[in-house]
ZAMILUM-661317 format. One record per atom (N, C-alpha, C): residue number from 1; x, y, z; residue in three letters. Coordinates in nm, 2 decimals, always signed. Layout:
N
NUM X Y Z Ala
...
***
This chain:
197
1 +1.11 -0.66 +1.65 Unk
1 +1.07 -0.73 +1.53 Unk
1 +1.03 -0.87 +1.57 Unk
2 +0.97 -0.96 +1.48 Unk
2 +0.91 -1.08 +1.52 Unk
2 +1.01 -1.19 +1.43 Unk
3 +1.04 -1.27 +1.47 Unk
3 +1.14 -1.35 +1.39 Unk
3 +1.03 -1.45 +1.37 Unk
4 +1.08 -1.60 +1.27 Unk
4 +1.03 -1.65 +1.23 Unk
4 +1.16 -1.82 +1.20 Unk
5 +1.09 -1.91 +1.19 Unk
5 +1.23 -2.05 +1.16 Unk
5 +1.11 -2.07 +1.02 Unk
6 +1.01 -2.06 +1.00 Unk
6 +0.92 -2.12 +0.92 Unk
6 +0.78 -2.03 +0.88 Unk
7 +0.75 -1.98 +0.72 Unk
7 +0.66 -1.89 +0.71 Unk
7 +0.59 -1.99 +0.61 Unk
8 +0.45 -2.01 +0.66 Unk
8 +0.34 -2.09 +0.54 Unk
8 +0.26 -1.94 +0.53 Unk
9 +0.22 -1.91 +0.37 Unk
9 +0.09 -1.84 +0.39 Unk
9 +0.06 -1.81 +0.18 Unk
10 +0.05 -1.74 +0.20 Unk
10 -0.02 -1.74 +0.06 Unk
10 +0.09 -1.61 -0.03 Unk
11 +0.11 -1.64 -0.14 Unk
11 +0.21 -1.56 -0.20 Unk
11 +0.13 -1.53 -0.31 Unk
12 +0.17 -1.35 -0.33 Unk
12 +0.09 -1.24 -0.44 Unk
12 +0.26 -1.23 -0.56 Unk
13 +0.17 -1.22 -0.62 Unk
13 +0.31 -1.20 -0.77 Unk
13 +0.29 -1.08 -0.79 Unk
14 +0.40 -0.99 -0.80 Unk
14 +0.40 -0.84 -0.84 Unk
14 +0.49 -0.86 -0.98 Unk
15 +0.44 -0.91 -1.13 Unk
15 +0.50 -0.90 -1.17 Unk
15 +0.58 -0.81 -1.26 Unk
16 +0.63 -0.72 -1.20 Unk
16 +0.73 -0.64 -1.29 Unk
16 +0.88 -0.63 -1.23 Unk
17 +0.95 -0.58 -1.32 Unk
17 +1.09 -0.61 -1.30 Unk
17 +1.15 -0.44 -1.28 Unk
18 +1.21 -0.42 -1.22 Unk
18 +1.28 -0.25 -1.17 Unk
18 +1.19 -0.19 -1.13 Unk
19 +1.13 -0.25 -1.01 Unk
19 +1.05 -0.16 -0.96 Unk
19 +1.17 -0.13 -0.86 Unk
20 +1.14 +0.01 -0.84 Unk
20 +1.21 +0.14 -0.72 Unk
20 +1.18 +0.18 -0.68 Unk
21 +1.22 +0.20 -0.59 Unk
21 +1.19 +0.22 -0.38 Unk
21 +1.09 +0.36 -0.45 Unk
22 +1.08 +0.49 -0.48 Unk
22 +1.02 +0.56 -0.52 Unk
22 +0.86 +0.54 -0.57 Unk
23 +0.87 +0.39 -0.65 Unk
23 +0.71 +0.32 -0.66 Unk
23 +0.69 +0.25 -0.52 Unk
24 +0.77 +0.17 -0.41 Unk
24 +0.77 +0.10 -0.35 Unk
24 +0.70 +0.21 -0.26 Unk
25 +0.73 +0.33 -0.20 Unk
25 +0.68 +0.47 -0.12 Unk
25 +0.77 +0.55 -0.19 Unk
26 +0.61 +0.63 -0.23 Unk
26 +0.67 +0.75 -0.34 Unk
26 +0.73 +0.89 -0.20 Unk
27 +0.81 +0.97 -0.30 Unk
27 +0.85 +1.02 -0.13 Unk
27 +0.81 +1.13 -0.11 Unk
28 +0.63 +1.17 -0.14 Unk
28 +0.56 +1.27 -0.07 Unk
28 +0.55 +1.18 +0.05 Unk
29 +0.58 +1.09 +0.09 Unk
29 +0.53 +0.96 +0.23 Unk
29 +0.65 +0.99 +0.31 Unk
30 +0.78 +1.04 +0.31 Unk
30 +0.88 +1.04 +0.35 Unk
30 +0.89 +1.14 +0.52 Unk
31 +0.79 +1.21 +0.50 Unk
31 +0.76 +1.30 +0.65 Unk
31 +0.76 +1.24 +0.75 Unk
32 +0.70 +1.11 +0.74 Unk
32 +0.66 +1.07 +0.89 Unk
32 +0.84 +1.07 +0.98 Unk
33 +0.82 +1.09 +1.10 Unk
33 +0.95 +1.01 +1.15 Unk
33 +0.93 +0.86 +1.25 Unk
34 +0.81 +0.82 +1.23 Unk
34 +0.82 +0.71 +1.27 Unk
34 +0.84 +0.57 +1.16 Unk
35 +0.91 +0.48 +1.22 Unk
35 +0.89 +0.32 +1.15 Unk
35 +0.78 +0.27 +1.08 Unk
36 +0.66 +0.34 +1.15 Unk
36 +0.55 +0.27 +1.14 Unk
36 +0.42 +0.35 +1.07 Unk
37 +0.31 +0.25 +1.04 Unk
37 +0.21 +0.36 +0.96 Unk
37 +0.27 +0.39 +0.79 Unk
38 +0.40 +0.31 +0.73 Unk
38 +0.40 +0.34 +0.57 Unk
38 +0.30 +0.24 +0.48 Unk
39 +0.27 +0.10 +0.52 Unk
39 +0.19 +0.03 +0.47 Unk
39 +0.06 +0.11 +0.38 Unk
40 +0.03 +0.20 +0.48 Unk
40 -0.08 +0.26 +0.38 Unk
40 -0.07 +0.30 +0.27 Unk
41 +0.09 +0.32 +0.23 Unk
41 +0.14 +0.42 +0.11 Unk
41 +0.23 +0.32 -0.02 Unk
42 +0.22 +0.18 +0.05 Unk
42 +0.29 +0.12 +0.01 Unk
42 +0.28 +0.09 -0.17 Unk
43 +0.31 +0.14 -0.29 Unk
43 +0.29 +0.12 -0.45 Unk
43 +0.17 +0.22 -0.44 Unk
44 +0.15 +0.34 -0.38 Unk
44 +0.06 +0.40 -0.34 Unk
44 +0.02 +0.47 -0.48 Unk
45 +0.09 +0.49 -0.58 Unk
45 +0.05 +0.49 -0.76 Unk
45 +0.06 +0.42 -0.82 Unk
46 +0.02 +0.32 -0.77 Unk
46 +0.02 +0.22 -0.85 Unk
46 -0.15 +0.14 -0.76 Unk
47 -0.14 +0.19 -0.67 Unk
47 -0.28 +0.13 -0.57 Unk
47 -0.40 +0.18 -0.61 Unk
48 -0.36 +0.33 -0.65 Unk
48 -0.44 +0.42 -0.64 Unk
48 -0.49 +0.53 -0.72 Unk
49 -0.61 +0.53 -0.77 Unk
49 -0.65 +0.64 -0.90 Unk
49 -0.58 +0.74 -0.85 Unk
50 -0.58 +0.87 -0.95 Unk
50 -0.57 +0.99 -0.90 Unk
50 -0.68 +1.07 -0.85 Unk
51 -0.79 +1.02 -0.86 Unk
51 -0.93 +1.02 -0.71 Unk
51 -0.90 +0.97 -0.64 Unk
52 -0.77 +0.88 -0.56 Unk
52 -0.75 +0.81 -0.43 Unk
52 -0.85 +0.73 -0.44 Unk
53 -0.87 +0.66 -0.53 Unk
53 -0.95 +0.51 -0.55 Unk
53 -0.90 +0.40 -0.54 Unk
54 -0.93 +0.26 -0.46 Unk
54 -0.83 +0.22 -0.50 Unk
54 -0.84 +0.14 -0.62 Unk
55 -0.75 +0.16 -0.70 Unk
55 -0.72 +0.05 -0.87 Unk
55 -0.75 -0.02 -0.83 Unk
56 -0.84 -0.07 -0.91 Unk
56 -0.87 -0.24 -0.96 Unk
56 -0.78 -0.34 -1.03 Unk
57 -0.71 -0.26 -1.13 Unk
57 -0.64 -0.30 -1.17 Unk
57 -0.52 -0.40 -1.11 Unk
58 -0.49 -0.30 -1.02 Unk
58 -0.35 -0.32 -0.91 Unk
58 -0.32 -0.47 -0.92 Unk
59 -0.26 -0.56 -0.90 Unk
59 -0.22 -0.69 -0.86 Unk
59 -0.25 -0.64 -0.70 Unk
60 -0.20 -0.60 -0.60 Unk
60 -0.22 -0.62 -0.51 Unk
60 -0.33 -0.56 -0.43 Unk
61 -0.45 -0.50 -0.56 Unk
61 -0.55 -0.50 -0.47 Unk
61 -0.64 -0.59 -0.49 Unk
62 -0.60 -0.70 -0.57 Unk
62 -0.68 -0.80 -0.58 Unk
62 -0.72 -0.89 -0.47 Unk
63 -0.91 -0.92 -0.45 Unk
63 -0.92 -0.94 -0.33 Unk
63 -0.85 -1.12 -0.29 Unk
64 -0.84 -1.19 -0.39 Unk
64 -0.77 -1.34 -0.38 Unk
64 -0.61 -1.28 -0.34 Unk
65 -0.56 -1.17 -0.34 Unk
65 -0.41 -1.14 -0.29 Unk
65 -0.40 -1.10 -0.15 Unk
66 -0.52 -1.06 -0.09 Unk
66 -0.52 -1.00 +0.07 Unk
66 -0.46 -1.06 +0.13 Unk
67 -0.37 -1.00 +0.23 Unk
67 -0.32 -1.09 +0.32 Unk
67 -0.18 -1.15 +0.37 Unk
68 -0.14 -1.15 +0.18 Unk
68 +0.01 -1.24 +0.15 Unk
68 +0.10 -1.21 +0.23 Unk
69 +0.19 -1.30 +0.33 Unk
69 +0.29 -1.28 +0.36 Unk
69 +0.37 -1.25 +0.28 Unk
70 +0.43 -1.29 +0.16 Unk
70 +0.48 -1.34 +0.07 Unk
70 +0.49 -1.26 -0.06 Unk
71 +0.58 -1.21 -0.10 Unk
71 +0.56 -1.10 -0.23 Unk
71 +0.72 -1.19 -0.35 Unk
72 +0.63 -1.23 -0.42 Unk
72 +0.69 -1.29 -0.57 Unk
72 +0.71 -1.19 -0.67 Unk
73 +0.81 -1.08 -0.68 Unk
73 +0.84 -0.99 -0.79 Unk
73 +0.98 -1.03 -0.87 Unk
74 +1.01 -0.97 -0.99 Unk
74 +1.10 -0.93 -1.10 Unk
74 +1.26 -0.91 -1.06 Unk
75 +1.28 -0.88 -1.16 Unk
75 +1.44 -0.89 -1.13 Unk
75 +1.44 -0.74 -1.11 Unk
76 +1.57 -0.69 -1.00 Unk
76 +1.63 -0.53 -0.99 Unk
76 +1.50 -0.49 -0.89 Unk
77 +1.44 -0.60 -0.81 Unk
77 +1.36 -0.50 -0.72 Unk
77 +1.40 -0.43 -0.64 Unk
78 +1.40 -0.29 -0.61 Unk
78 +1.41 -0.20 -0.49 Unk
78 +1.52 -0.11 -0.54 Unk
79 +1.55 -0.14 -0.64 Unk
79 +1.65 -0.02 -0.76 Unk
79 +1.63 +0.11 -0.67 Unk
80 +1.67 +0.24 -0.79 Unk
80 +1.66 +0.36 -0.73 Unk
80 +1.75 +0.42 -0.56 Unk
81 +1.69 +0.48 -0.54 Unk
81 +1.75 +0.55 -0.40 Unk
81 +1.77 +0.47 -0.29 Unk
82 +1.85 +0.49 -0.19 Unk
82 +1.82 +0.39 -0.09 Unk
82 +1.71 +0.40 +0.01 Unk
83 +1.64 +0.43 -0.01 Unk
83 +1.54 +0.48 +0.14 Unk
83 +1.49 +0.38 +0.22 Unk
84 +1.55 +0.36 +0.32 Unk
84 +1.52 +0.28 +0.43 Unk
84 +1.33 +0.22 +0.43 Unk
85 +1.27 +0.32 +0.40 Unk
85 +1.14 +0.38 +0.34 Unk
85 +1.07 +0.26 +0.29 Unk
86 +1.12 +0.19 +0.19 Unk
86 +1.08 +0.09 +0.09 Unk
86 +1.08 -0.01 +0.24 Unk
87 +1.17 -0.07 +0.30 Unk
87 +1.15 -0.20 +0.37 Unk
87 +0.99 -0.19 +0.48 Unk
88 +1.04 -0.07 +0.56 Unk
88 +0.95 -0.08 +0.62 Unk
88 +0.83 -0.03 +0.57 Unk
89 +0.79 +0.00 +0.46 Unk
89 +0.65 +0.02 +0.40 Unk
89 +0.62 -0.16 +0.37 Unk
90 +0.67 -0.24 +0.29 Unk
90 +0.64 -0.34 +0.29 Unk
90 +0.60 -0.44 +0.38 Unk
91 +0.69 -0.44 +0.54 Unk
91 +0.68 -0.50 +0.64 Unk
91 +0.54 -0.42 +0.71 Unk
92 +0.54 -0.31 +0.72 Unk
92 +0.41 -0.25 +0.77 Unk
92 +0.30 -0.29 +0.76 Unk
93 +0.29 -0.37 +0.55 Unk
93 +0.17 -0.35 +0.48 Unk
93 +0.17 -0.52 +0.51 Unk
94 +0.29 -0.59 +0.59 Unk
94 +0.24 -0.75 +0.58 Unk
94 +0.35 -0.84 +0.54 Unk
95 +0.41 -0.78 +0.48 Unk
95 +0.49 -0.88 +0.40 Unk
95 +0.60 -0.91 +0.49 Unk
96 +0.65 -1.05 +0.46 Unk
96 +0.79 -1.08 +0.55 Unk
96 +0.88 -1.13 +0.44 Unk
97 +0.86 -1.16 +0.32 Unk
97 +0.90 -1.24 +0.25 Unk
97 +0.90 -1.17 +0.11 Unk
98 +1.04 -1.16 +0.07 Unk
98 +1.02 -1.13 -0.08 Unk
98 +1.09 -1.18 -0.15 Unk
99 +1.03 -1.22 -0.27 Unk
99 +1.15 -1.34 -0.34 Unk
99 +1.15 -1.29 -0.49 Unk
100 +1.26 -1.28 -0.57 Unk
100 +1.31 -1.21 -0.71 Unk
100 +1.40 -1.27 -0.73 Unk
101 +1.42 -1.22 -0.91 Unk
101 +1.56 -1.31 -0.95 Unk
101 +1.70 -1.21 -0.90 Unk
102 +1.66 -1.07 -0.86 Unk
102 +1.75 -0.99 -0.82 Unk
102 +1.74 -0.91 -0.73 Unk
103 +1.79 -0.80 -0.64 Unk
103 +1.75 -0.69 -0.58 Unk
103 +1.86 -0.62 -0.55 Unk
104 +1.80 -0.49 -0.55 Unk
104 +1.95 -0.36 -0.59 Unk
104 +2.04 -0.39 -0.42 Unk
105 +2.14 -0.36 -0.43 Unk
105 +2.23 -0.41 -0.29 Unk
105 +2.20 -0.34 -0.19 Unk
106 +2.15 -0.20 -0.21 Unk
106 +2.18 -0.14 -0.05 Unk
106 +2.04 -0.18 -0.02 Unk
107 +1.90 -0.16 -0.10 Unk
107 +1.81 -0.26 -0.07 Unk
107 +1.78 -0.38 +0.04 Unk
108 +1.83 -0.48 -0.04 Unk
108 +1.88 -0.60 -0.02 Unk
108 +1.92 -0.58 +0.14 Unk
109 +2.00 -0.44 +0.18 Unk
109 +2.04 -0.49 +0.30 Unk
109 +1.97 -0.43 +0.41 Unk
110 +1.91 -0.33 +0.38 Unk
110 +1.81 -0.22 +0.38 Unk
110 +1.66 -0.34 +0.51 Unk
111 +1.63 -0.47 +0.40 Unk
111 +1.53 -0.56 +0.45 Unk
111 +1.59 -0.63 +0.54 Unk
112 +1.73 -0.64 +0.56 Unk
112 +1.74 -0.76 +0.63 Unk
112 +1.75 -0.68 +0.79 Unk
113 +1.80 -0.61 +0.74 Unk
113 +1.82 -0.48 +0.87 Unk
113 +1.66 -0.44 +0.96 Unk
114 +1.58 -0.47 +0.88 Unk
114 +1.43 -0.44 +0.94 Unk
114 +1.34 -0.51 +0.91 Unk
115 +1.44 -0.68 +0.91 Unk
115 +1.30 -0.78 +0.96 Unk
115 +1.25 -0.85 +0.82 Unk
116 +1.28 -0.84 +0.71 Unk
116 +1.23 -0.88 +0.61 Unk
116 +1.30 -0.97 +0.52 Unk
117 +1.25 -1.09 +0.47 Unk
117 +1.36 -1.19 +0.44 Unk
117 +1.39 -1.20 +0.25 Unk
118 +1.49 -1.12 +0.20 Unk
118 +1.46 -1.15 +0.08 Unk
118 +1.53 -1.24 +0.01 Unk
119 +1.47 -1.34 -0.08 Unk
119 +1.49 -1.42 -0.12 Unk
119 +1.54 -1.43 -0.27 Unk
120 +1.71 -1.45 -0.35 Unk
120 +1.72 -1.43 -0.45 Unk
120 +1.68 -1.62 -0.54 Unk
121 +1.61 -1.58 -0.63 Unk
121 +1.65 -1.75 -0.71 Unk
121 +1.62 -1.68 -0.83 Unk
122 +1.72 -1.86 -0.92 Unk
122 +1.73 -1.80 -1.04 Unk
122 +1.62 -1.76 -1.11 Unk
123 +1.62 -1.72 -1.24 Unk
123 +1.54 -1.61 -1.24 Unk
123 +1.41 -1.79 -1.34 Unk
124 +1.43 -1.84 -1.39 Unk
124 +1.33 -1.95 -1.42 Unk
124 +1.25 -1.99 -1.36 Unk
125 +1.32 -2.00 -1.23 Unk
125 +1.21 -2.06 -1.09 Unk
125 +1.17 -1.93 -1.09 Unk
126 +1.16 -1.81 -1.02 Unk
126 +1.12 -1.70 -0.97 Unk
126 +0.96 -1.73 -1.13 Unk
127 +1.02 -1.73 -1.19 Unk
127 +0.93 -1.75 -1.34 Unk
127 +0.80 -1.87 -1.35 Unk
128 +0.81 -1.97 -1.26 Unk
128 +0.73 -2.05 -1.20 Unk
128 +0.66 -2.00 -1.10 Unk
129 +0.71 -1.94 -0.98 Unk
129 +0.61 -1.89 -0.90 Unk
129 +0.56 -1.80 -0.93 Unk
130 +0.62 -1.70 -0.98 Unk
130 +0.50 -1.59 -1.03 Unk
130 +0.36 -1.65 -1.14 Unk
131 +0.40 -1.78 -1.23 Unk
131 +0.32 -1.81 -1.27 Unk
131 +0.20 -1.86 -1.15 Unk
132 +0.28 -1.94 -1.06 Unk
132 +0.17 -2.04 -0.98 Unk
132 +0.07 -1.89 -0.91 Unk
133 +0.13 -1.84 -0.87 Unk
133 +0.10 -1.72 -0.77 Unk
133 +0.00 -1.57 -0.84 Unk
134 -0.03 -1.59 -1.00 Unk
134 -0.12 -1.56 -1.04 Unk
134 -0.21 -1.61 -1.04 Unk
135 -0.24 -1.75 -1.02 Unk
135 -0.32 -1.82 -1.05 Unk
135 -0.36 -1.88 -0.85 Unk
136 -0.45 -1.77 -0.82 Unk
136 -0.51 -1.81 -0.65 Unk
136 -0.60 -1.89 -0.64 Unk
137 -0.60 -1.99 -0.54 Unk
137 -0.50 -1.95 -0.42 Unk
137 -0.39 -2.08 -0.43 Unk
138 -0.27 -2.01 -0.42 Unk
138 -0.15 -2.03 -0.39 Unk
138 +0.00 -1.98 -0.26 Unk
139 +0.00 -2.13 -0.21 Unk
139 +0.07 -2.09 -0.07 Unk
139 +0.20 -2.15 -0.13 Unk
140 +0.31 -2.11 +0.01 Unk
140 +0.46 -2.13 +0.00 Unk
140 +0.49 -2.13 +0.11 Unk
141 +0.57 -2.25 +0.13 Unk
141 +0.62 -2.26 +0.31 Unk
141 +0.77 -2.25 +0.24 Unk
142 +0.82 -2.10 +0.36 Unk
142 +0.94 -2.08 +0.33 Unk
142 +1.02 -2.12 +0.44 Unk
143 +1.07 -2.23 +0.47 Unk
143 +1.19 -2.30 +0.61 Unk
143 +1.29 -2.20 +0.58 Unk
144 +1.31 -2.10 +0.69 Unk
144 +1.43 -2.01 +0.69 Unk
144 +1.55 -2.11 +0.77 Unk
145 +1.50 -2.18 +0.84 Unk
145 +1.58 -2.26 +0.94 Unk
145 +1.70 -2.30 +0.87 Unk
146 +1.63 -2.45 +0.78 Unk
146 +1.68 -2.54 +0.64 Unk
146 +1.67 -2.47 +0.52 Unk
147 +1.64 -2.33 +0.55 Unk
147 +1.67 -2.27 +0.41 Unk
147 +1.59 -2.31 +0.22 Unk
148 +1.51 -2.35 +0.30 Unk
148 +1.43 -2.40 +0.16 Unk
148 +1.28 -2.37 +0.15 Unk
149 +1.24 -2.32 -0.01 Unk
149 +1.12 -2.29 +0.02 Unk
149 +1.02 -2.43 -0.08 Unk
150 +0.89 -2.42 -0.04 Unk
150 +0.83 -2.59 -0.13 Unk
150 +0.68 -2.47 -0.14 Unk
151 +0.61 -2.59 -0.25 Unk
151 +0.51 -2.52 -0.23 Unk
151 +0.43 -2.68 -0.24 Unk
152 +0.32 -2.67 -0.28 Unk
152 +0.20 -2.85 -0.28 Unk
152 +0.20 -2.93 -0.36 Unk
153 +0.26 -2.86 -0.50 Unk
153 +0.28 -2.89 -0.64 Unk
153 +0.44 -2.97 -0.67 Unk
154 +0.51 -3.05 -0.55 Unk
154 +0.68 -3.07 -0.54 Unk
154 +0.75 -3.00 -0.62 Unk
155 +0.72 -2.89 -0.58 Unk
155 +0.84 -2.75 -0.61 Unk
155 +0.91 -2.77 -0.44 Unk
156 +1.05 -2.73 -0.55 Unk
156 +1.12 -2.71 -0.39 Unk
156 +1.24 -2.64 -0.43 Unk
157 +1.30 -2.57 -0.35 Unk
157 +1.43 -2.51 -0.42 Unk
157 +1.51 -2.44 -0.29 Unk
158 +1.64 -2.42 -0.28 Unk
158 +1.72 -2.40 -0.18 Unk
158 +1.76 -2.23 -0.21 Unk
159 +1.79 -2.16 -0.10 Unk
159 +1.86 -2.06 -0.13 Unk
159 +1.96 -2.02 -0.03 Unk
160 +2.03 -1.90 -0.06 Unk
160 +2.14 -1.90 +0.04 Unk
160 +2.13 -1.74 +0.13 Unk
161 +2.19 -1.74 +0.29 Unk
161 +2.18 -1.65 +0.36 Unk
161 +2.28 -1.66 +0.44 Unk
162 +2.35 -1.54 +0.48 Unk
162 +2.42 -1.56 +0.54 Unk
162 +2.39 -1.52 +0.71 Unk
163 +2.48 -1.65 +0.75 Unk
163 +2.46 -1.71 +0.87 Unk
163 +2.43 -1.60 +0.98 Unk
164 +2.48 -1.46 +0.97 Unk
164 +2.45 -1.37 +1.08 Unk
164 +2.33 -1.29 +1.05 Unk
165 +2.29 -1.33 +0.95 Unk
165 +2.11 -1.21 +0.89 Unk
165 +2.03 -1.37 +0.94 Unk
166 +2.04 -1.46 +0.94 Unk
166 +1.97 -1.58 +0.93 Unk
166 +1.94 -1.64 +1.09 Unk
167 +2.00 -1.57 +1.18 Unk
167 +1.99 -1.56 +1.30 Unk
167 +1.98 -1.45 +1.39 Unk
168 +1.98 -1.38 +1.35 Unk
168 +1.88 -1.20 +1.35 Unk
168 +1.72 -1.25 +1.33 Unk
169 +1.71 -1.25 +1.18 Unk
169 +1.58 -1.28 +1.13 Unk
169 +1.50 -1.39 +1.22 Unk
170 +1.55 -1.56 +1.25 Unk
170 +1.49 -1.66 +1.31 Unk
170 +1.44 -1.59 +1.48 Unk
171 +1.56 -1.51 +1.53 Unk
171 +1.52 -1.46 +1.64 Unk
171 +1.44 -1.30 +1.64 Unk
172 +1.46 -1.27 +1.56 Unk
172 +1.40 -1.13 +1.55 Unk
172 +1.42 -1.00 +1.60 Unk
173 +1.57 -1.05 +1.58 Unk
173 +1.67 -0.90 +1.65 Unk
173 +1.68 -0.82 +1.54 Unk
174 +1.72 -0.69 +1.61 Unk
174 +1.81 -0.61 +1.52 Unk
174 +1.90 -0.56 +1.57 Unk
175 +1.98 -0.48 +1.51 Unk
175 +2.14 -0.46 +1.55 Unk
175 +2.13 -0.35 +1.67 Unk
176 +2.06 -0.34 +1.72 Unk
176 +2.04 -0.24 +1.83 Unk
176 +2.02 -0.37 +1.97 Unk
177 +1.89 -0.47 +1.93 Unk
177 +1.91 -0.53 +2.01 Unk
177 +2.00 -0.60 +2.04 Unk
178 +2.10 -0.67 +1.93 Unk
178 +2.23 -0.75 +1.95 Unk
178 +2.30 -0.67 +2.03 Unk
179 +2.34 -0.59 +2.03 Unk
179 +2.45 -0.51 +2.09 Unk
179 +2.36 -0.47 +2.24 Unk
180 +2.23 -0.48 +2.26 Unk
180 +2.22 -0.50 +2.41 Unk
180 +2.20 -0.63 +2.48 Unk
181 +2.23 -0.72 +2.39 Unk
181 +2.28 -0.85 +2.47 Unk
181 +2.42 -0.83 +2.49 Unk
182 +2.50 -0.71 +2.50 Unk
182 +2.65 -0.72 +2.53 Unk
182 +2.65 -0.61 +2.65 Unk
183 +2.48 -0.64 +2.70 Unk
183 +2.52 -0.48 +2.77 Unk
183 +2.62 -0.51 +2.93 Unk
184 +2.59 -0.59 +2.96 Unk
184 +2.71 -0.62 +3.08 Unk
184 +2.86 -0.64 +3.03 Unk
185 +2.86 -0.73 +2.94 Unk
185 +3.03 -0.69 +2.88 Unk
185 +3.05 -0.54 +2.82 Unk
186 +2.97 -0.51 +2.78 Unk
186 +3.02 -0.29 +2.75 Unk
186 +2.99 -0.24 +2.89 Unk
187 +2.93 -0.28 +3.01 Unk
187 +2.99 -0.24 +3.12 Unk
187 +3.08 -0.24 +3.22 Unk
188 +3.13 -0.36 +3.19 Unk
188 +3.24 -0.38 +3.21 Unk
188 +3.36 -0.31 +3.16 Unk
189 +3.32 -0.34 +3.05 Unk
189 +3.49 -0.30 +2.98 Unk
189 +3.48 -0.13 +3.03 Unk
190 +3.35 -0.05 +3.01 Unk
190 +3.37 +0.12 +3.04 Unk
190 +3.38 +0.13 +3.18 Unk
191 +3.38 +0.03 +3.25 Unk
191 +3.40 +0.01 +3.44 Unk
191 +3.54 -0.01 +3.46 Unk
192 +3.61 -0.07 +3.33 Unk
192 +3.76 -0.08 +3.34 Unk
192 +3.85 +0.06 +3.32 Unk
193 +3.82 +0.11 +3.18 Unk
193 +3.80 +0.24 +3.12 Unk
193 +3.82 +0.29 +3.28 Unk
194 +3.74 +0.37 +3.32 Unk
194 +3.71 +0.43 +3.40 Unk
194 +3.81 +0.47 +3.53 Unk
195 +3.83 +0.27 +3.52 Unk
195 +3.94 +0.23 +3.64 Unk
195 +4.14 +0.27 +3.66 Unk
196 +4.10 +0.28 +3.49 Unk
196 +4.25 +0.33 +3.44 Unk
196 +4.26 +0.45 +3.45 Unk
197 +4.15 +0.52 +3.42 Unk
197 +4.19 +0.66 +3.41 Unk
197 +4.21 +0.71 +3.56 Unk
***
């Protein structure tokens, strides 16, 4: 995964509130067994006529939204089932950043676990940027470092993370890689193991 201390880029508003991992990748997309390759499917009924066209309608096929690091949605995002499914369809399609006034918990932990930084604030502010963020082009530099995100307009606002997802994310580990930074101390200790028996 790619870590980050600092994300500037342009932020798309998804405004609706309880969207679920099921809209996020609906789960005829659930076959693949790799990580990679869900972006394509990502609000895939909501992207997409039922001619596989893509909506115009969509918020996110709008051509001033291409690109967004940055995804500004509703409260209760990622509700529904847990499917690991939802993070990495988002991170696939771009996104590193998602910011709401809520998100369902196993969710929530679902992103932090595969790279993706979600951002809760109260729901008034979240109510500002979705405004600013319909109205393109609109950027957001999110300091994961100092924990604060600003945008050009002196918005600024703090949020909170805790200190072991916040150093995963900056360096761009995952829990597979942490635990092979211990790989000389777990051979040791199974070299002791070993020694006893």
């Amino acid at each position: 995964m790619s870590g980050f201390k600092t994300l500037q880029g342009k932020a798309a508003a998804l405004d609706r509130a309880n969207v679920d991992t099921d809209q996020i990748i609906p789960k005829q997309f659930l076959k693949r067994i790799e990580k990679t390759g869900f972006g394509q499917y990502l609000f895939y009924d909501w992207r997409f006529t039922k001619a596989g066209l893509p909506n115009p309608e969509f918020e996110l096929n709008k051509e001033e939204n291409q690109g967004a690091p940055i995804l500004i949605a509703n409260e209760n995002f990622g509700c529904g089932s847990s499917r690991e499914h939802a993070p990495w369809a988002l991170g696939d399609y771009g996104f590193k950043v998602i910011i709401a006034p809520s998100f369902a918990d196993i969710f929530h932990q679902n992103c932090l676990k595969n790279g993706l930084l979600p951002i809760t604030l109260p729901a008034e502010t979240v109510e500002y940027l979705l405004k600013r963020a319909k109205s393109q082009p609109y950027e957001l530099k999110v300091d994961l470092q100092n924990q604060v995100i600003e945008d050009e307009h002196n918005f600024s606002a703090l949020f909170s993370i805790n200190d072991y997802w916040k150093k995963m994310l900056i360096n761009g580990w995952d829990e597979i890689e942490i635990t092979l930074q211990l790989e000389t101390s777990i051979s040791n200790f199974e070299e002791k193991q070993l020694a006893v028996q």
